[in-house]
N, C-alpha and C positions, 0 to 999 in steps of 0.2 A: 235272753235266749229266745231270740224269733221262731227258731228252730225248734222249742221245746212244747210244741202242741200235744194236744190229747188224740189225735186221730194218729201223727207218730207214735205217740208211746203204746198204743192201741194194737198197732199194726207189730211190733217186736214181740208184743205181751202174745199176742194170737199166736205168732208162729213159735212160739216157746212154747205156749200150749200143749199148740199140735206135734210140734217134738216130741214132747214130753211124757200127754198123753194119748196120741192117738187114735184110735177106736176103739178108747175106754180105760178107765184108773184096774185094769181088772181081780189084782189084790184086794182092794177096797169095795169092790162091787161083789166079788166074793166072799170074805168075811165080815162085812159089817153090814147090819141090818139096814134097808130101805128108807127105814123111818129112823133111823135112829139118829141123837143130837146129843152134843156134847160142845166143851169149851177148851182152850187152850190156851198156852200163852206164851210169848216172842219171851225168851231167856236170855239175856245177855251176859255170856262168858270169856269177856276180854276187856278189856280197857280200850276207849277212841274216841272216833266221834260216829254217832250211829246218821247212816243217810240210807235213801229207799223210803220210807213211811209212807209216804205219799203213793208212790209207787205199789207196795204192798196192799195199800188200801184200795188199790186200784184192780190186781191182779185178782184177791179174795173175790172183791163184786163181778168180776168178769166171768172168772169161774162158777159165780152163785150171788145173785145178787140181794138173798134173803141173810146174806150172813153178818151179823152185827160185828163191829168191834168198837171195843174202847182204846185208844191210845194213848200211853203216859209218858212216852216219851217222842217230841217232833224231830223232823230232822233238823240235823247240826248239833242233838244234844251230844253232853258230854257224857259218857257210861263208863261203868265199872263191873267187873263179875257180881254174878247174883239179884242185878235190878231186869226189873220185867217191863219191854217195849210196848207191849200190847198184850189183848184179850181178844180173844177172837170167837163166834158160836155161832152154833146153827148145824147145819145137816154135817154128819162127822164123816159123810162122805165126801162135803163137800169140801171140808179143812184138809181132809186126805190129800186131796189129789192139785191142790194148790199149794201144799204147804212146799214142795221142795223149790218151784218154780221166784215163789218168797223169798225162802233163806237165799237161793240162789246168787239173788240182784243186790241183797240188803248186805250180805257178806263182803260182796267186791264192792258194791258202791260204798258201804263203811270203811273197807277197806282202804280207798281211794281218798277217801273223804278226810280219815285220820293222817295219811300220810302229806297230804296238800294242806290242813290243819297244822302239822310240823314244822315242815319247813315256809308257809306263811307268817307262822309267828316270830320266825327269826327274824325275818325282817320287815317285819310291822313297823319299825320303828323308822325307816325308810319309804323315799316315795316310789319306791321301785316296783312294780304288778309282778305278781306269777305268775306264767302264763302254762296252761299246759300244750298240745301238741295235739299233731294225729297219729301217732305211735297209741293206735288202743285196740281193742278188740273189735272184727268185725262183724258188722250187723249189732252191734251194741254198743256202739257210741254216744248214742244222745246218752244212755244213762251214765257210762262215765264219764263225759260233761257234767252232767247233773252235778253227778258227785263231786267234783270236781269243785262246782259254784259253792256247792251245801258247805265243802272245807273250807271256803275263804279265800279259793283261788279266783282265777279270769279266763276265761273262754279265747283263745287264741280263733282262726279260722276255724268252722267246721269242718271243712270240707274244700276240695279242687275248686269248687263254682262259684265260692263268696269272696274270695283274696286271689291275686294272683301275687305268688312266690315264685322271684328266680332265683332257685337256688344253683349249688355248683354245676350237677349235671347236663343244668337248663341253658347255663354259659358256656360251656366246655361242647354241647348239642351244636349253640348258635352260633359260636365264630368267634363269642369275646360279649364282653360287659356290653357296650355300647349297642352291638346289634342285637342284646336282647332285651335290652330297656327299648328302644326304637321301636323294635316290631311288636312290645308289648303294647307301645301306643297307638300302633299302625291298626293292630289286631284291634285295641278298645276301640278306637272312633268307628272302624268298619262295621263294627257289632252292635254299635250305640249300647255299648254298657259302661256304668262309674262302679269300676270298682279299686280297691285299692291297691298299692303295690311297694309289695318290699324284696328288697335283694341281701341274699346273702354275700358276704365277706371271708376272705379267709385269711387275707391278712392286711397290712398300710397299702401297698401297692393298692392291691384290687379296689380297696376305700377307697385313694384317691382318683381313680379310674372313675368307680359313681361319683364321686364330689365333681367330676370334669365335665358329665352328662348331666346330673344330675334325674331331676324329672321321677324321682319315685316317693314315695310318704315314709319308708320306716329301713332302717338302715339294719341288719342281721351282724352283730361280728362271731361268729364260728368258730371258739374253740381258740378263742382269745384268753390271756392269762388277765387279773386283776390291771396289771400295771401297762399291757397293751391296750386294755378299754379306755384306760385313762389319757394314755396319750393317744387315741382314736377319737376320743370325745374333742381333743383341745382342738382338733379338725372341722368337728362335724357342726355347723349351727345348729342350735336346738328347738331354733325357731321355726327352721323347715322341716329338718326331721323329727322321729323317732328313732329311737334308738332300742334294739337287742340282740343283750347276752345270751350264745347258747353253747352247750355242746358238753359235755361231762362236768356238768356242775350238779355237785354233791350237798348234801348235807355241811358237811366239814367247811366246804367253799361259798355257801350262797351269801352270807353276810360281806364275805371280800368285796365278793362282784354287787351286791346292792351298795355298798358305800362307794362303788366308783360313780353315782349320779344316773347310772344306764336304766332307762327308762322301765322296761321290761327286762325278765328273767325266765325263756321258758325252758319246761324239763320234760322229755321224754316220761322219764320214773313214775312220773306222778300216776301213770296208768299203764305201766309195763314192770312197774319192778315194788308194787305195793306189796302186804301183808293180808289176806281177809282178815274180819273180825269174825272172834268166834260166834254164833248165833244157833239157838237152837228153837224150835216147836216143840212143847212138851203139852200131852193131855193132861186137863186137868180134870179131879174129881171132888168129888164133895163127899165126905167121911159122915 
């Protein structure tokens, strides 16, 4: 994840921040004493896979860099109700006015993290990748990517500027298959950039249409059934392309389509139709 820098995650954590708290936590600067210090601790109340740690260790020091923690549990563990992620201490002002911005990221990014944990285990036992998408939230995508990785999935493109995808619109735009595979070459060499290129499919025709141009790295079938990728594959060399599965692939469905050989499997879900995990900051005290 080239993409996954600390001056990026820097810049998201900041404007969350300043969301968040903007000119001041003023509950907390109200009620609780200047000086005063206490501890806490990350509760975990659901079953998943816990992701963000790293992240949370990040936001705590950003917000106060005097604030210790202990952490017992890293990311990609496995968690249950009742086990404790972390310890957190130091100025109780300062666990105040961080703590939501925490739960916040560690929730969905657990969130995300268990449900590409799920359906990656189904088909572990194939050579087939998960890929997620860019169906995710914006202005917080590096983090679920993150999560995404932490589950045991794969990073599909980030973004418009590192792949180019002609998908249906882009053909349906350009006049036909052919004239937007051409211009996508025409466009590369004019710009002197290598990037890579995959096209969507919607059904044999359109396939055989790219087999006839060919000239692109990763073949899209869209909303293909189990037994149409099969006989798409008996088409497509595997030695030039890539190949993937997408488009309403479920839970129920993903092992079909991984035993058809299709290289990849990506799903939308994986970061638009997760569950958070529950997660909570509780103060702690000493009796």
């Amino acid at each position: 994840m080239d993409y996954l820098t600390e001056e990026a995650i820097l810049k998201i954590v900041d404007n969350a921040l300043i969301e968040d708290i903007g000119d001041g936590d003023h509950t907390s600067l109200a009620t609780v004493p200047a000086n005063a210090t206490g501890k806490a601790k990350l509760l975990v109340k659901d079953t998943g896979v816990l992701a963000g740690v790293e992240l949370a260790e990040l936001i705590f020091h950003r917000v106060d860099p005097y604030l210790q923690l202990e952490i017992l549990k890293e990311d990609g563990a496995h968690v249950v109700p009742g086990q404790i992620a972390m310890h957190v201490s130091g100025s109780s002002r300062s666990i105040l006015s961080a703590e939501r911005l925490v739960l916040n990221f560690m929730q969905r990014m657990s969130g995300i993290a268990t449900k590409t944990h799920e359906l990656a285990r189904l088909i572990e036992d194939y050579p087939t990748q998960l890929l997620d998408t860019r169906k995710t939230t914006p202005g917080i995508r590096l983090m679920e990517k993150w999560a995404v990785k932490i589950g045991g999935g794969h990073n599909h493109r980030f973004a418009l500027y590192d792949m180019v995808m002609i998908k249906d619109n882009h053909v349906d735009y350009a006049g036909g298959i052919r004239q937007a595979i051409e211009r996508t070459h025409q466009y590369l060499q004019e710009k002197s950039k290598s990037l890579k290129i995959e096209i969507e499919t919607r059904n044999l025709d359109e396939l055989k249409q790219v087999l006839e141009v060919g000239q692109v790295d990763r073949i899209m079938l869209d909303n293909f059934t189990p037994d149409q990728i099969r006989e798409a594959l008996l088409l497509i060399d595997s030695k030039v392309y890539e190949t993937e599965a997408s488009g309403g692939i479920t839970e129920e469905s993903i092992v079909a389509y991984a035993k058809t050989g299709v290289d990849f499997i990506s799903s939308g879900a994986l970061t638009h139709s997760y569950k958070s995990l529950d997660l909570s900051l509780k103060a702690e005290f000493e009796y």
